[in-house]
C-alpha positions, 0 to 999 in steps of 0.5 A, a space after each residue: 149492304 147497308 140495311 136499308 139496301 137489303 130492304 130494297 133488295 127485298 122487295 125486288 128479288 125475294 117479294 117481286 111476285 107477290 109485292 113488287 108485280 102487284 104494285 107496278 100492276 096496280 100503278 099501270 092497271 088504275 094509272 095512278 102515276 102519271 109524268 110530272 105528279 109531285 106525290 105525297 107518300 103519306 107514313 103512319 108508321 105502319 107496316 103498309 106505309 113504309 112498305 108503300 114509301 120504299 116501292 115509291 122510290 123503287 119505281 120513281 128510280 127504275 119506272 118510265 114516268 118522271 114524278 116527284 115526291 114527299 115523305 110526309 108523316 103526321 103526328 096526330 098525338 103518338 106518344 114519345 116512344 111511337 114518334 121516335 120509332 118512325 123517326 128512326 125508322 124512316 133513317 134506317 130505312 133511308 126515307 127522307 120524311 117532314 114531320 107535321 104535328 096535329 091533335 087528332 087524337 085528342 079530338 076524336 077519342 072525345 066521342 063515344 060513338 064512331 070515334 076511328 070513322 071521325 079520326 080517319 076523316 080529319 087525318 085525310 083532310 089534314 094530309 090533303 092540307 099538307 100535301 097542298 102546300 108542299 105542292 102536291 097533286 096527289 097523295 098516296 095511301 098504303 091501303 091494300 087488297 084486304 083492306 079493299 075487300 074488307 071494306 067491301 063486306 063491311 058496307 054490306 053488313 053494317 052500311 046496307 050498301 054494296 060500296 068499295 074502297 077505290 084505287 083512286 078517287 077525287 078530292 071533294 074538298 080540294 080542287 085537283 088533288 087526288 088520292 091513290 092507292 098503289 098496294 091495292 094488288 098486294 095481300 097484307 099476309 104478303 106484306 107481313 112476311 116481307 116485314 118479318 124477312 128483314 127483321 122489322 118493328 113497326 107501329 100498330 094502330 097507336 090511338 088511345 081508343 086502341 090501346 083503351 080497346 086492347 086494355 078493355 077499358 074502351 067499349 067500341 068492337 072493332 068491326 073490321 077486325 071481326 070481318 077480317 077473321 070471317 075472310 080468314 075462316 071462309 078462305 079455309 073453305 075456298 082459297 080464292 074466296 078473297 079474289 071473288 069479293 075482289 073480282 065483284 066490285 069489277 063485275 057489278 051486273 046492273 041488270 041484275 041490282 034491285 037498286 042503284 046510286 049514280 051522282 046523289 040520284 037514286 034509281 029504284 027497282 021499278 024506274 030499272 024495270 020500266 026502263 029495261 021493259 020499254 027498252 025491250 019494247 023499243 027494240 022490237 018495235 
C-alpha cells in the first residue's frame, strides 16, 4: 500500500475505537455535518489537524451525508523549513491543501502582554475570511477532548468563569458561517499514538513566542501547559477525573449556581432566590 493508504487504514482498523468511533460520535452526537456543507478543514501543520483532515475525507467517503470540502493551511509567517514540511506532508499524506499567506506572526509577538490570545483571534478571523471566499459554510478545527477539558479549568482559574470550548458555535462576524469541532471525543494521548504508529513528524506550535518561550528568552508562562500537567498528575489518582470535567460542562445544575450569564444578561444569586422562592410559592398557592 502507498503511505498515505496505510495511514487511512490506520485510523479505521488499528485506532477505530479510540480515533474513528469517537469522531463519527461526535459528528452525529453535535450534528456537526449536515447534506450539501462545503467545509473548510482548516491545517496548521499539527498533529491534530492532520489527523482531523484525514477522517474528513474517511467519512466524506464512507458517511451518508453528502458534503464538500477544502483543505485550507495559513501560513501566519512559518519559517521555510516549517512551510515545507506541511507541503509534503499534505502529499505524502494525499491532502489536496491551498496555501493562503498572512503576517500574524509578526503582528502578534509585537505584544507583550496576551500575544498566543491575539494570534488565535486573528487566525479564525483570517480562516473564516478565507473559507467565505471559497464558499464555505463551515470551518473545521482539530481541537480535541483535552483541549475542551483544559479550557474549562483554565477559565475557572484565571478567568473567574465557569466557560467551555463548544463542539460548534456561530460566527459572531460572519453571517451563517459556523465552526465545528469533530475531535471533541478524541484523547490527544490517542492522537499521539496514532502519530507515533505510522511514523509521522508534524509541526509543534512554530510562532516565535514559542520558540522565544522554549529558548528562555520570552517571559510569557504557558498556562494551558501548567493545566495540562495538573490533569496529568490528578488522573494517577482517579482515572476518570478527565471524563468528570467533561461530563460538567453537560451537566450544569442551575439550581445550584451562585450566578449566571444568558445572552450579556447576568442573573446574580438573589434575582435566582426570589425567583425559585416565588416560584415555590406559586406552586403551592
Amino acid at each position: 500500500m502507498e503511505k498515505y493508504q496505510e495511514i487511512e487504514r490506520s485510523i479505521i482498523k488499528k485506532f477505530r475505537k479510540p480515533i474513528w468511533r469517537n469522531f463519527v460520535k461526535a459528528c452525529q452526537d453535535y450534528n456537526l455535518i449536515e447534506e450539501n456543507d462545503k467545509i473548510a478543514v482548516c491545517i496548521s501543520g499539527g498533529k491534530d489537524s492532520m489527523l482531523l483532515a484525514k477522517c474528513m475525507q474517511e467519512i466524506q467517503r464512507h458517511g451518508n451525508k453528502k458534503f464538500d470540502m477544502e483543505f485550507i493551511v495559513m501560513d501566519p509567517g512559518y519559517s521555510s523549513i516549517n512551510r515545507e514540511l506541511i507541503i509534503e506532508n499534505a502529499k505524502m499524506m494525499g491532502i489536496d491543501i491551498k496555501i493562503f499567506d498572512s503576517d500574524i506572526f509578526e503582528v502578534s509577538t509585537t505584544l507583550t502582554e496576551s500575544p498566543c490570545y491575539l494570534c488565535a483571534r486573528m487566525r479564525r478571523g483570517f480562516l473564516y475570511a478565507r473559507a467565505e471566499e471559497l464558499g464555505c459554510n463551515k470551518i473545521a478545527l482539530g481541537h480535541h477532548f483535552d483541549d475542551m477539558i483544559e479550557t474549562v479549568l483554565l477559565s475557572m482559574f484565571y478567568g473567574s468563569e465557569f466557560k467551555t470550548m463548544l463542539p460548534k458555535l456561530c460566527s459572531d462576524n460572519f453571517k451563517g458561517m459556523e465552526l465545528i469541532r469533530p475531535l471533541y471525543l478524541v484523547k490527544e494521548k490517542d492522537i499521539k499514538a496514532w502519530r507515533d504508529y505510522n511514523g509521522l513528524k508534524f509541526l509543534a506550535c512554530a510562532c516565535k513566542v514559542t520558540e522565544a518561550i522554549t529558548n528562555k528568552t520570552y517571559n510569557i508562562a504557558s498556562k494551558r501547559q501548567e493545566v495540562k500537567e495538573l490533569i496529568e498528575n490528578l488522573r494517577k489518582v482517579n482515572p476518570n477525573v478527565d471524563l468528570n470535567i467533561f461530563m460538567s460542562a453537560h451537566n450544569v445544575n442551575l439550581d445550584a449556581v451562585c450566578g449566571y450569564r444568558k445572552n450579556k444578561n447576568y442573573y446574580d444569586f438573589n434575582k435566582i432566590y426570589e425567583g425559585d422562592k416565588n416560584e415555590e410559592f406559586s406552586k403551592e398557592e
